[in-house]
C-alpha positions in Angstrom: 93.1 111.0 138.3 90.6 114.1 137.8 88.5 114.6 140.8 85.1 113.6 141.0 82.7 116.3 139.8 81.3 118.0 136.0 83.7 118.6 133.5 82.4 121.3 131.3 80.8 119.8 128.4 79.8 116.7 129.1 76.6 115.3 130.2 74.0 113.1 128.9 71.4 113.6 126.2 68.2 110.7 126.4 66.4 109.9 123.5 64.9 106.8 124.3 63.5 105.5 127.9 66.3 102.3 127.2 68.8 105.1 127.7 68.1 106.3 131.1 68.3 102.7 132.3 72.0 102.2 131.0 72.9 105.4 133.7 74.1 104.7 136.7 72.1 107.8 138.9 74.9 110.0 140.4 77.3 109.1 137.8 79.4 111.9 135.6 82.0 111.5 133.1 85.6 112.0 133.9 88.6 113.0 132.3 90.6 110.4 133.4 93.7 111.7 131.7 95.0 114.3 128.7 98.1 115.2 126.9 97.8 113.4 123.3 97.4 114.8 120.0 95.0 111.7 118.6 93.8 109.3 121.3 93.0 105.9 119.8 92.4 102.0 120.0 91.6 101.8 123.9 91.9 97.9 125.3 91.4 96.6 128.6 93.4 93.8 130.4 91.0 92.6 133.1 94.1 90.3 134.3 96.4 93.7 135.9 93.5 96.1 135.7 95.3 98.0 132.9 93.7 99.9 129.8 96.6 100.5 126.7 95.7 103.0 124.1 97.3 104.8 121.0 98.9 108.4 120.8 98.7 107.9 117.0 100.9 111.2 115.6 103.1 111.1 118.9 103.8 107.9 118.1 103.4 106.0 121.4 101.2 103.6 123.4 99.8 105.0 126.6 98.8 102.5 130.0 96.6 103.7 132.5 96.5 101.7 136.0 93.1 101.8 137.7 93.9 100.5 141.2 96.4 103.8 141.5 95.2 106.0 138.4 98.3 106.4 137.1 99.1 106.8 133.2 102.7 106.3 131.8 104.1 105.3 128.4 103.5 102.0 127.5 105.8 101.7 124.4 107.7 104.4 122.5 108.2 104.1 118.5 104.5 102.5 117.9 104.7 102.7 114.6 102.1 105.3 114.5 99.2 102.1 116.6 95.9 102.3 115.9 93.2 100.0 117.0 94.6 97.5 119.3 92.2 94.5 121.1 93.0 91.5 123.8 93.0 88.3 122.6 91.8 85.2 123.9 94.7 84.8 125.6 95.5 87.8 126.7 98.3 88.8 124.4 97.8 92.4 122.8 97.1 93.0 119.3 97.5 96.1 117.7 97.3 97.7 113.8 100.3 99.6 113.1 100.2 103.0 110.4 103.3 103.3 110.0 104.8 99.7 109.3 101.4 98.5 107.6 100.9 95.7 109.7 98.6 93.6 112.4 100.9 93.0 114.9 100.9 90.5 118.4 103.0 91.4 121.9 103.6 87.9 122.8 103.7 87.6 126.9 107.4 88.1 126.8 107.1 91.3 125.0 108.4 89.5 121.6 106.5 90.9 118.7 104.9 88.8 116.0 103.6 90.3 112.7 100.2 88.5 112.1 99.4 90.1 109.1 101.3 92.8 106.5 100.4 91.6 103.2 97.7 90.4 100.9 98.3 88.1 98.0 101.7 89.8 97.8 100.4 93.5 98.2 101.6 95.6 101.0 98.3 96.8 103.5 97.3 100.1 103.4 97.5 100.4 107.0 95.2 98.2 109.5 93.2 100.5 111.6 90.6 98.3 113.7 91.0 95.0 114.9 88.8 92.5 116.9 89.5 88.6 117.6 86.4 85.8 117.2 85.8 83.5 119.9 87.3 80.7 117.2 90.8 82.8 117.6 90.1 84.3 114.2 91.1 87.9 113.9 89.1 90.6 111.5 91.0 94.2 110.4 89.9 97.0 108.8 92.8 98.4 106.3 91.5 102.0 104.8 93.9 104.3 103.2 94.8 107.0 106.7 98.4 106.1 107.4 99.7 106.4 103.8 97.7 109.9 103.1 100.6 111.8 105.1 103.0 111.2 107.7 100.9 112.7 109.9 100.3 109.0 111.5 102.4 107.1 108.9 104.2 108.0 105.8 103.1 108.7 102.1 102.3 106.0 99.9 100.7 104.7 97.0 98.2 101.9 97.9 99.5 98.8 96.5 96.1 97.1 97.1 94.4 99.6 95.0 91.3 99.8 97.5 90.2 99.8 101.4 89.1 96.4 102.8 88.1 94.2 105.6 90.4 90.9 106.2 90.3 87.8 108.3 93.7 86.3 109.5 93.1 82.6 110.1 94.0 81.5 113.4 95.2 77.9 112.3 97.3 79.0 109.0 97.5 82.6 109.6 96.2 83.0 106.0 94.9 86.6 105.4 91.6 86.5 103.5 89.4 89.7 101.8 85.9 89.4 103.3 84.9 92.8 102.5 85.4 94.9 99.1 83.0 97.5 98.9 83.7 99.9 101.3 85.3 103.1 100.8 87.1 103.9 104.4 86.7 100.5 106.6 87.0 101.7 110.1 85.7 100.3 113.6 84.5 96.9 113.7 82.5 94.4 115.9 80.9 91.6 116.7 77.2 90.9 117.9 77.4 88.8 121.6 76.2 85.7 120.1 78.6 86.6 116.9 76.1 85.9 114.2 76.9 89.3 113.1 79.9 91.3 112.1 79.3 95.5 112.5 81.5 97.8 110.5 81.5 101.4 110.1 82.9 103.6 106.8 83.8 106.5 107.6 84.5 107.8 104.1 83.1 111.2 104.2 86.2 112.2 106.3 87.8 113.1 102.6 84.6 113.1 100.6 81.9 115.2 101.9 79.3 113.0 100.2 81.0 109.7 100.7 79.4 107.3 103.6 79.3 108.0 107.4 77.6 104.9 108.8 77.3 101.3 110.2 76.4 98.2 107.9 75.9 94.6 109.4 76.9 91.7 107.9 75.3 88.4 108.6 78.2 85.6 109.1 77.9 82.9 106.8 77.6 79.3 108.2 81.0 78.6 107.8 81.3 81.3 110.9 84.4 83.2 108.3 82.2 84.8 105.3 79.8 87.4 105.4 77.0 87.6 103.7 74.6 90.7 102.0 75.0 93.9 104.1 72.2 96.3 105.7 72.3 99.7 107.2 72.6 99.7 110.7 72.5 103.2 111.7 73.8 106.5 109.8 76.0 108.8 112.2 74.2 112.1 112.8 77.5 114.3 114.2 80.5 113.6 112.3 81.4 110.1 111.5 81.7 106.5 113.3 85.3 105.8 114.1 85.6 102.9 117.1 82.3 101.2 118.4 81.9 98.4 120.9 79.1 96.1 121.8 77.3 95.2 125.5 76.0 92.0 126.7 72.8 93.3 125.5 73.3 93.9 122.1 73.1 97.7 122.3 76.5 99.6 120.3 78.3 102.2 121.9 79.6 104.5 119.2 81.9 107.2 118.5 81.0 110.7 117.2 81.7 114.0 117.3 79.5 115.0 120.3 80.4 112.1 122.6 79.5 108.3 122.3 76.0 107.4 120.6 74.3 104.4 122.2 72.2 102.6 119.5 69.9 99.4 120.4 70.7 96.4 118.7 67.8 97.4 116.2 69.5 100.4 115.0 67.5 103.0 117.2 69.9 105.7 118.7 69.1 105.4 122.3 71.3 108.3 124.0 74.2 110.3 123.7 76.8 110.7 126.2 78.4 114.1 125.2 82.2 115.0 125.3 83.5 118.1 124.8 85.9 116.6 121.9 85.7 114.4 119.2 85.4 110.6 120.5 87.8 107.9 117.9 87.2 104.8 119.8 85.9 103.3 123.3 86.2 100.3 125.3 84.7 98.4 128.2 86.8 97.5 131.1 87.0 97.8 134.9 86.0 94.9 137.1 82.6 94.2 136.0 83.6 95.8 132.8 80.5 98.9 133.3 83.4 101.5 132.7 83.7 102.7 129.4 86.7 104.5 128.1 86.4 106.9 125.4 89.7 108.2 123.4 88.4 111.3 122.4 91.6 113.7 120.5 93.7 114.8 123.3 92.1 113.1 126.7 91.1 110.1 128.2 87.7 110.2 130.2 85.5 107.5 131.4 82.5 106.6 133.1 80.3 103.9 134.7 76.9 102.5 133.1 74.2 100.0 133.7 75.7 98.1 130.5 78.1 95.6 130.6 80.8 95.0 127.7 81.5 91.7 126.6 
């Protein structure tokens, strides 16, 4: 574990008064750990204090253990993991590059393939994933992991586009929810889960392609969306990996650091890192630490905001 104190770059930047009321005083960031090429998909099992995140190129799983601070390899040959989230039972689920799958590490380490195929087609390759209270699980599926085998391997999309599925937690059907989006990315889900957040992040190969957050209101049925708005447009880089507190307010990914926007779409603060942030996560006993992957480190720190 780093020791306490500044690490060079980082700090805060406040915006909005909201912002200064998510800090907790004294606090500073830490790098928590660093040695990866592409830090990804950060998730927290409250039940062993344990947070398991992707090395996407090096192909690995990383585990950090807070009561000790210790990081080790979590699983070798990851098949280039991406996004990865707890279900409601506690079982990990991850999106894999390089196999083009959603896959689930049952409790005795067994792995079940949830999702690799839509009417037919071969994924692209999954890249976020978050599970509904209902057991439902929602992926994003852009193109990344068959660009290059940089974090997968070269492919033609047998999909023929980037979109946003639902797996059914009854029938395990896999259903399009989404069509319209040119990189799907991080996803999320309001507290009360009347709305679905999902970022595009396709100006990362088209300098004029989109770079922001749309929200989807859920239809009744609780597994359709309807008409999407613009949430919030990303002002340093792109939106990769977001997550939502109790209150509403998205913590985002960027370039600088992690953007915290208000559940109105107002960007509150910034919490700057001196690399470019993929994904976060909420964890820690009362779940007030948030983890940022951010390219070759770990770091964390502690807020006045609570994840769900």
């Amino acid at each position: 574990m780093t020791p306490y104190g500044t690490i060079e770059g980082t700090g805060f930047e406040a915006i909005e008064l909201e912002f200064g009321r998510c800090l907790a005083g004294p606090e500073r960031v830490q790098r928590v750990w660093s040695g990866s090429r592409w830090a990804e998909g950060p998730a927290w099992f409250a039940a062993h204090g344990t947070l398991v995140w992707s090395d996407i190129p090096n192909d690995r799983m990383l585990r950090l253990d807070e009561a000790n601070g210790t990081v080790g390899v979590f699983r070798t040959r990851s098949n280039n993991s991406n996004g990865n989230t707890v279900d409601r039972e506690g079982r990990l689920v991850t999106c894999e590059h390089l196999t083009r799958r959603v896959t689930r590490t049952e409790h005795d380490g067994r792995i079940t393939v949830l999702a690799d195929r839509w009417q037919g087609k071969r994924l692209n390759s999954p890249n976020d994933v978050v599970v509904k209270s209902d057991g439902s699980i929602w992926f994003t599926d852009p193109s990344y992991g068959i660009l290059s085998d940089y974090e997968g391997e070269p492919a033609v999309s047998e999909i023929g586009g980037c979109h946003v599925y639902r797996i059914d937690p009854a029938s395990g059907n896999v259903d399009r929810v989404a069509d319209d989006f040119v990189k799907p990315n991080g996803l999320a889900f309001s507290p009360d889960e009347s709305v679905l957040y999902i970022a595009d992040t396709g100006a990362s190969h088209d300098p004029d392609g989109p770079r922001h957050i749309r929200q989807f209101r859920l239809g009744a049925d609780g597994r359709s969306l309807g008409v999407s708005t613009l949430f919030a447009t990303c002002t340093a880089g792109l939106f990769d990996g977001f997550r939502v507190d109790r209150d509403g307010r998205l913590w985002c990914s960027a370039r600088d650091g992690v953007h915290a926007y208000s559940a109105g779409g107002v960007l509150l603060g910034k919490v700057l890192i001196p690399e470019t942030v993929a994904n976060v996560c909420f964890g820690g006993p009362k779940r007030n630490r948030l983890f940022i992957c951010a390219t070759t480190s770990l770091y964390s720190i502690c807020l006045k905001a609570n994840g769900l």
